[in-house]
N, C-alpha and C positions, 0 to 999 in steps of 0.2 A: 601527598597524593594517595599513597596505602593506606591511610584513614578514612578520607573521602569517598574512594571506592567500596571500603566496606560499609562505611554509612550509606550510599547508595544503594548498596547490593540488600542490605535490609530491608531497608526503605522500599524497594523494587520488588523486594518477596509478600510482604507486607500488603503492597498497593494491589500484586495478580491476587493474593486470596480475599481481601475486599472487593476487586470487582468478580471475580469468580462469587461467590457469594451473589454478590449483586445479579448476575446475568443468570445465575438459577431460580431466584427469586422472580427475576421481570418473567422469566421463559414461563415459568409453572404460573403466573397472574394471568399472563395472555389468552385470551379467548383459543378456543379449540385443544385438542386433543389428538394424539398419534393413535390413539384405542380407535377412534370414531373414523380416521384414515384405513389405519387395518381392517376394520368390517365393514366401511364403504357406507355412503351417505342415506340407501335404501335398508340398510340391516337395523334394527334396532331391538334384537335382544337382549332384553336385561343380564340374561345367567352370561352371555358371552358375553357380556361388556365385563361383569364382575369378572369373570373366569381372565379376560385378558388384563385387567386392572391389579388383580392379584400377580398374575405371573411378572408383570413387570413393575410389580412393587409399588404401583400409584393409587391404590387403593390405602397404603400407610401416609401419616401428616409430613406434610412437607418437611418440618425441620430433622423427619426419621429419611427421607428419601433426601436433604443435604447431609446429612450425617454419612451417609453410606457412599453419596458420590465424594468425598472428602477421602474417606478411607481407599475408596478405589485408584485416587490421584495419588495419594501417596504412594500407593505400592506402584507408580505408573502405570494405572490400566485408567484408560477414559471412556470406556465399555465398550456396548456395543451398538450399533445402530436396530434402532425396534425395525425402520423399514425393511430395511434392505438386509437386516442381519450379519451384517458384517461387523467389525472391529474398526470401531471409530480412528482409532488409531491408524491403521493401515489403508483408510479413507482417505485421510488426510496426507500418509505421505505419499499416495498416489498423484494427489493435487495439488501439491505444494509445489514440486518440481517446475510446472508450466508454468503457474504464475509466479514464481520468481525470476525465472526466465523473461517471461514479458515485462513484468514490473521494473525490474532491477534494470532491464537494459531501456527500457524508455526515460525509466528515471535519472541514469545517466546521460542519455542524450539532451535532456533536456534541461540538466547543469548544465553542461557543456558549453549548448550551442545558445541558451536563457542567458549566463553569465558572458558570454564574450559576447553576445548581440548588446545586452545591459551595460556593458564597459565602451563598446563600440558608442552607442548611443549618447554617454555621458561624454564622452571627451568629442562629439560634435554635436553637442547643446547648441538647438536651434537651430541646426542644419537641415539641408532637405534629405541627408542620409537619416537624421533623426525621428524625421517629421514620418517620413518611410516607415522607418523600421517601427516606432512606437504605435502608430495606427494598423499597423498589421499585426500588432500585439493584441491590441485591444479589442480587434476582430477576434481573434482566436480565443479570447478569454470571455469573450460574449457566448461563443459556439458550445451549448452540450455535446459531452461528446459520443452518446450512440448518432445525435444527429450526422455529427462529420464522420463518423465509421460509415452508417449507412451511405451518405453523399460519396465516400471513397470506393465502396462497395459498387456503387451504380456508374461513378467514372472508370476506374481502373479495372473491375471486374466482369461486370457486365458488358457495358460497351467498347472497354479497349482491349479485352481478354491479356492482361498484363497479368496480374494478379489472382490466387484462390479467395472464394470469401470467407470459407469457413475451416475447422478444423485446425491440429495443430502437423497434419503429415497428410499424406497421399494414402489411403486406405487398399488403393489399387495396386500400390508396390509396397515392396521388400526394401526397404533401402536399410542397410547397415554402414557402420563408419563415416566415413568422412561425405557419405553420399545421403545419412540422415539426418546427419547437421546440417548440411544445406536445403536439404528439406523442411526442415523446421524453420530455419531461417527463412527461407523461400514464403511458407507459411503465414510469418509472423512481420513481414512487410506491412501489410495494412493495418492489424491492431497494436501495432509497436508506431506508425506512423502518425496514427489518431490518437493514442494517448501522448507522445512528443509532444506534437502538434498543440494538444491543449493543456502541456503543463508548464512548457517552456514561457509564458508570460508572465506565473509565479515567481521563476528564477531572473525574468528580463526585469520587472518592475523596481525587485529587492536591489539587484547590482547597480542599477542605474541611479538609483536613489541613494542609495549607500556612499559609490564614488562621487556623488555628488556633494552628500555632506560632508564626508569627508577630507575632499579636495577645497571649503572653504574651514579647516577647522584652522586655529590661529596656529601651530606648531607647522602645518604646512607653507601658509603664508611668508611664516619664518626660515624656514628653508630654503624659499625662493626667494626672498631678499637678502638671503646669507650669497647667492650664486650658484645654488647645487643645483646641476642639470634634471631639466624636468623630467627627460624619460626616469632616470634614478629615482626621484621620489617619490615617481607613480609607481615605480618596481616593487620600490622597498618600502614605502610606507600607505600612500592611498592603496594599493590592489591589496594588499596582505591585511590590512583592518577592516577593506569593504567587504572582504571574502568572508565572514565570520556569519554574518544572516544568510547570508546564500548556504552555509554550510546547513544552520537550524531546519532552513526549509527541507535539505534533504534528508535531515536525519528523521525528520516530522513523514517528510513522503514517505522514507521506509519504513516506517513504523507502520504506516498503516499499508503496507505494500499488499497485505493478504486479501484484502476485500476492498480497498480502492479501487482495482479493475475490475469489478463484479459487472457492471452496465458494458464494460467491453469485450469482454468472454462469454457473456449471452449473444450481442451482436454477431461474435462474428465464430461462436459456438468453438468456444478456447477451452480444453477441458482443464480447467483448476479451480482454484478455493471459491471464485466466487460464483461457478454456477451450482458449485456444492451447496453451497451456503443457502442461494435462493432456494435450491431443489427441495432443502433441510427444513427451510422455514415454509414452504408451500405445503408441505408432507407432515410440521408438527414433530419432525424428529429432535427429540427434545437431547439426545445425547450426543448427537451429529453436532448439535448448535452451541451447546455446554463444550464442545471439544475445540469446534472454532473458535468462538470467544477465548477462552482459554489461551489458544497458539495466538492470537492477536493480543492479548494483551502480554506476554513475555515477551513479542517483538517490541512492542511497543517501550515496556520496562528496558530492555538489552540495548535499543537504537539511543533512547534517552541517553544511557550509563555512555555509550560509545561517543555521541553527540559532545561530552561535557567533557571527556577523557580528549577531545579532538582540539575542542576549544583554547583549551590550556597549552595542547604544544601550539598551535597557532599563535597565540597572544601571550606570551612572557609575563603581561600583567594582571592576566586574573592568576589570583592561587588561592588552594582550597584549604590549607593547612592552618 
C-alpha cells in the first residue's frame, strides 16, 4: 500500500503541473484581456495600454510569463489579482470556507438519503414503493438546478416567507457563537436543499443497480441455497460490494466540490469559489483563474488518492502491491 501511495502521490504532482500548464495556456489563447478591463471598453490609449502591459508583465512571450508564474508557485505565492489587487491567495481562502460548507454538506446528504433510497428501491423491485421512488428520481435528475433554486426561492421565500433567498448570514445582525451557526444554517436551507435535491439521483441510480447485480451474482445464489439467512447476506455481502460505485461517485463530487455549485451560489448569491470564479472570468483576471484551477485540480488529485486508499479497506480483494 506504501508503494502505491507514493506512485500515486507522483503521479498526482505530475498530473497538477500538466494541467496547470494547460489552464495558463487556454487562459492566455482566450479572447480578451484584464488590460482592456482596467481601462474600460471607451479608453483606447496605446501608451497606457503599453504602460499597463509592461507593469503586469503581458507584454513578455507567453512561455517568459509561464516561467515566472511557475517560480511564483513554487515559492507558494499565486500572486495577485490585477482587479481587485489583492492576493490571490487570500481570495481564495476567504471563498473556500462557504463553499465547502455548502458542497460538503449537500454532498453528504445526498449519499445518504441517494443510497438508502437506492437499496430501498432494489429490494422492492417492481413494487409501487419502487415505481414511486425511481420516477421521482428521474424528475429530479431531469430538473436544472438554478431552475429548482429559483422554483424554491418563489415557494418557500417569496410566498411562504419561510426561508432567506440570498446570502450566507443576516447582514442586519451581529450574531456570534452558536447564534451564527444557526444563522448560516438558517441561510443555507435552500441552496443546500436544491443541490440535495439534484444530486441525490446520481447516488439513487448507482446503488439500485449495483444491489441489483449483485444480488443475482452466482456466489450469492450460493449462499442462499447453502440456508444463510438473507438479512445476513445482504449485510455482509450484497450492501458492502454494492457500496463501492456509490463511494467513486462521491469521491468524483468532491473533487469537484470547488466549482460544482458555481450556478447555485449565483442563484441564491452564496459568497464562495464559484461566484469568484464567474466574477474572474467576466473581469479576464487572469491570476484569480490560474489560482482557482490550480486549488481544483489538487482537490481533485487528493479526493482520487483518498477515493483508492477507501476502496481497498472496503474490499479485501483489490491490492495494489
Amino acid at each position: 500500500m506504501k508503494r502505491f501511495i507514493c506512485r500515486r502521490l507522483i503521479t498526482g504532482i505530475l498530473t497538477i503541473f500538466i494541467v496547470f500548464v494547460l489552464n495558463f495556456l487556454l487562459i492566455q489563447a482566450a479572447p480578451g484581456s484584464p488590460v482592456t478591463t482596467l481601462m474600460g471598453k471607451e479608453n483606447h490609449d496605446p501608451e497606457i495600454r503599453a504602460m499597463l502591459e509592461e507593469k503586469y508583465g503581458f507584454d513578455k512571450p507567453v512561455i517568459v510569463q509561464l516561467g515566472r508564474q511557475l517560480e511564483m508557485l513554487f515559492h507558494g505565492d499565486l500572486g495577485d489579482s490585477i482587479i481587485q489587487n489583492r492576493p490571490v491567495g487570500e481570495m481564495i481562502a476567504e471563498k473556500l470556507g462557504p463553499t465547502i460548507v455548502l458542497g460538503l454538506t449537500s454532498a453528504l446528504l445526498a449519499l445518504i438519503i441517494g443510497t438508502l433510497l437506492g437499496v430501498m428501491a432494489a429490494r422492492k423491485e417492481g413494487k409501487p414503493v419502487d415505481m414511486v421512488v425511481s420516477g421521482t428520481q428521474y424528475v429530479f435528475s431531469a430538473m436544472p438546478q438554478f431552475w429548482l433554486g429559483l422554483m424554491l426561492i418563489i415557494l418557500f421565500s417569496s410566498n411562504l416567507d419561510i426561508f432567506p433567498s440570498y446570502g450566507m448570514t443576516d447582514a442586519r445582525a451581529d450574531h456570534t457563537g452558536i447564534n451564527y451557526v444557526i444563522d448560516v444554517l438558517y441561510h443555507m436551507c435552500l441552496p443546500a436543499i436544491t443541490l440535495t435535491l439534484t444530486l441525490i439521483p446520481q447516488y439513487f441510480k448507482i446503488a439500485k443497480s449495483s444491489v441489483l447485480q449483485v444480488t443475482n451474482e452466482e456466489f450469492i445464489q450460493t449462499f442462499k441455497a447453502a440456508g444463510m439467512p438473507v438479512k445476513q447476506i445482504f449485510r455482509k455481502y450484497i450492501l458492502r460490494n454494492a457500496i463501492l460505485p456509490t463511494v467513486t461517485i462521491f469521491g468524483i463530487s468532491m473533487a469537484y466540490l470547488l466549482t460544482g455549485v458555481m450556478l447555485i451560489e449565483i442563484v441564491f448569491a452564496w459568497p464562495g469559489m464559484g461566484r469568484l470564479m464567474m466574477t474572474a472570468i467576466n473581469q479576464r483576471d487572469y491570476p484569480t483563474l490560474i489560482g482557482i484551477n490550480l486549488i481544483m485540480a489538487i482537490s481533485v488529485a487528493v479526493v482520487m488518492l483518498l477515493v483508492d486508499i477507501i476502496y481497498a479497506k472496503l474490499d479485501p480483494r483489490i491490492r495494489y502491491e
